[in-house]
N, C-alpha and C positions, 0 to 999 in steps of 0.2 A: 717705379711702379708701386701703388698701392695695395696692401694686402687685399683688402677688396677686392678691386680687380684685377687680381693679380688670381684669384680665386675664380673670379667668372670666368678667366679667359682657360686659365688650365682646365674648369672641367668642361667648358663647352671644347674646346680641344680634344678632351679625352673619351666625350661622347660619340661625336662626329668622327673620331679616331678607331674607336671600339665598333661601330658601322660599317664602315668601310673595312677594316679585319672580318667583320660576319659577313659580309656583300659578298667580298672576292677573295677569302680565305677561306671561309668552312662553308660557304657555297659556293655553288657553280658559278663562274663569274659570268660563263653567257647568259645563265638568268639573271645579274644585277639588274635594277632599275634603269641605271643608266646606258648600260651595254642593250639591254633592251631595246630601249629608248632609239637608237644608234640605228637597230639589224631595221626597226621598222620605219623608220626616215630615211634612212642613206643605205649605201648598196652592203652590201657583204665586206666584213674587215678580216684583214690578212692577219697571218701568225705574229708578225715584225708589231703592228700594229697592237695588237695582244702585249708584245713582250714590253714596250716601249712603257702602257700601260700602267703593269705592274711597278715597271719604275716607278714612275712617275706616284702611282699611290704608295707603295712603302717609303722610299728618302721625303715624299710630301709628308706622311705623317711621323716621318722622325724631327722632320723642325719643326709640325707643328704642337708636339708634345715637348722639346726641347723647348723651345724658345722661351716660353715663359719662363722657366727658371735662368734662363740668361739675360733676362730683361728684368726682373726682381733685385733690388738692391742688400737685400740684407742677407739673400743666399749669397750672392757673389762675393761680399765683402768677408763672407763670416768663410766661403767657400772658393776661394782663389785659385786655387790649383783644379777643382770641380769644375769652376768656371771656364777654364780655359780645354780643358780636354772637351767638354760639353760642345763649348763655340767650335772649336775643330769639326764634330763630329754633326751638328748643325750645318756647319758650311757645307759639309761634304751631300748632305741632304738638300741642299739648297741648290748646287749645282748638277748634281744628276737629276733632282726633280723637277729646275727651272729647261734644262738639254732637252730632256724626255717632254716636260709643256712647252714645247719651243713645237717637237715634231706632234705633237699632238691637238695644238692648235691650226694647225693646217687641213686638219682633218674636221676642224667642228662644225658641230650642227647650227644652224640659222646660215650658213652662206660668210659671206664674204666681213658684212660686220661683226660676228661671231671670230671670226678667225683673227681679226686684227684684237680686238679684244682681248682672248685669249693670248695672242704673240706678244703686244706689248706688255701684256702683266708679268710673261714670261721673259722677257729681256729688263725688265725693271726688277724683278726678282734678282738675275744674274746682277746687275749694274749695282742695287742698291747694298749687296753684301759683298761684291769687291770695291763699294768703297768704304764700307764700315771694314775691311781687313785693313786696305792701304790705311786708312786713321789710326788704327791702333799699332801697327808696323812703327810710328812715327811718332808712337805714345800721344797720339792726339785723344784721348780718352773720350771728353766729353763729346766730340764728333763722332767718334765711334757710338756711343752709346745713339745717338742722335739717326744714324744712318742703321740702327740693329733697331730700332724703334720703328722709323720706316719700310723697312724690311717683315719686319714680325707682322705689321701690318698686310702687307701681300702674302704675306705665310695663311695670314688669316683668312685669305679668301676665301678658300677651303671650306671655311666655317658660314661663313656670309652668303656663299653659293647657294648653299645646303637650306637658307632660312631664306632665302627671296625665290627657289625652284617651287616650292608648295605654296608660297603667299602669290604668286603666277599663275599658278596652276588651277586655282581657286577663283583668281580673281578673272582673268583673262580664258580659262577654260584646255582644253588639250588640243584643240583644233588650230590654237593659236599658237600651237609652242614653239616652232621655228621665230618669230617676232618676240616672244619674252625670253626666249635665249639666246637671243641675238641684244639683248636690254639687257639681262643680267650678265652676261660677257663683259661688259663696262660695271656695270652695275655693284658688281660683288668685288671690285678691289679701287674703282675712283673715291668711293665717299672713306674707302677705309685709311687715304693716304691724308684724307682732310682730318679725319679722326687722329692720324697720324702728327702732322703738325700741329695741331691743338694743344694735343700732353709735348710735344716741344717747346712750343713756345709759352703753353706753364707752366712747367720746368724752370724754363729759365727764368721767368718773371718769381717763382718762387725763390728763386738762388738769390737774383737780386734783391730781394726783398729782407733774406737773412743775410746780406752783406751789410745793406742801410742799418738794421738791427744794429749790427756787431760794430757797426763806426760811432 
């Protein structure tokens, strides 16, 4: 990753991170926007439903403030032993807050396309950082980086969520918000996976191009 964007993505991470800490940490979380959002479309949510929650937003915003420096080349290289405690403590984020969006996509708002939405981002979550573990287990390195690449990418939905709920909300209105949230359920992590093999596959068209160099 590029220091560039290796910069936009840490602090769009840290802003939409530091929000959500003001939403449901030093406010009430029944007044967040989104818990709002929730009491006044669907019925009354239970305490479980609460707690699952919280999961779900503190391990979400520990990968998505990790990750970027796990995905930055020149921290990892200069920072190897950082790197590896970091990925530990990312994964462990990644799977209690893929578990907890597993049960809290059953619950979303828009209905039924909404829920599958959410469920499959939430099992591609799980799937794509147990297979960036099995590749580095096997010192498959470049596959690992490849599969923490696609992965970071669903971390990021987070963030992608967050910038297509008000461009909906604007465009389409609030009368319509079960149909754009039932569009941005897809919406906020399909194009981020096409984003995702892009920097792969220039990646590697960059490698090979410093091999011809070198021959």
């Amino acid at each position: 990753m590029h220091k560039k964007t290796w910069l936009i993505f840490i602090c769009l991470a840290i802003l939409i991170s530091g929000y959500s800490v003001v939403q449901y940490f030093f406010m009430d979380a029944h007044q967040a926007g989104f818990v709002q959002l929730k009491l006044m479309l669907d019925s009354t949510l239970n305490s479980f439903w609460y707690i699952m929650l919280y999961l779900h937003i503190v391990f979400g915003i520990v990968a998505l403030v990790i990750g970027p420096f796990t995905l930055f080349s020149r921290f990892r290289e200069k920072n190897i032993n950082r790197h590896r405690m970091m990925g530990k403590i990312y994964m462990l984020g990644i799977f209690l807050g893929s578990v907890s969006g597993l049960y809290l996509a059953y619950y979303a708002t828009g209905g039924l396309v909404s829920q599958l939405g959410f469920g499959f981002l939430a099992l591609l979550w799980m799937i794509t950082a147990i297979q960036a573990l099995a590749n580095i287990k096997h010192k498959k390195i470049r596959d690992h980086q490849k599969w923490m690449i696609r992965n970071y990418s669903l971390t990021f939905a987070a963030v992608t969520l967050r910038i297509w709920l008000p461009l909906f909300t604007v465009l389409f209105g609030f009368e319509r918000f079960n149909l754009s949230y039932a569009i941005i359920a897809w919406l906020c992590w399909v194009p981020n996976l096409f984003v995702a093999e892009w920097i792969i596959q220039r990646k590697i068209n960059t490698m090979q191009e410093n091999v011809k160099i070198q021959l």
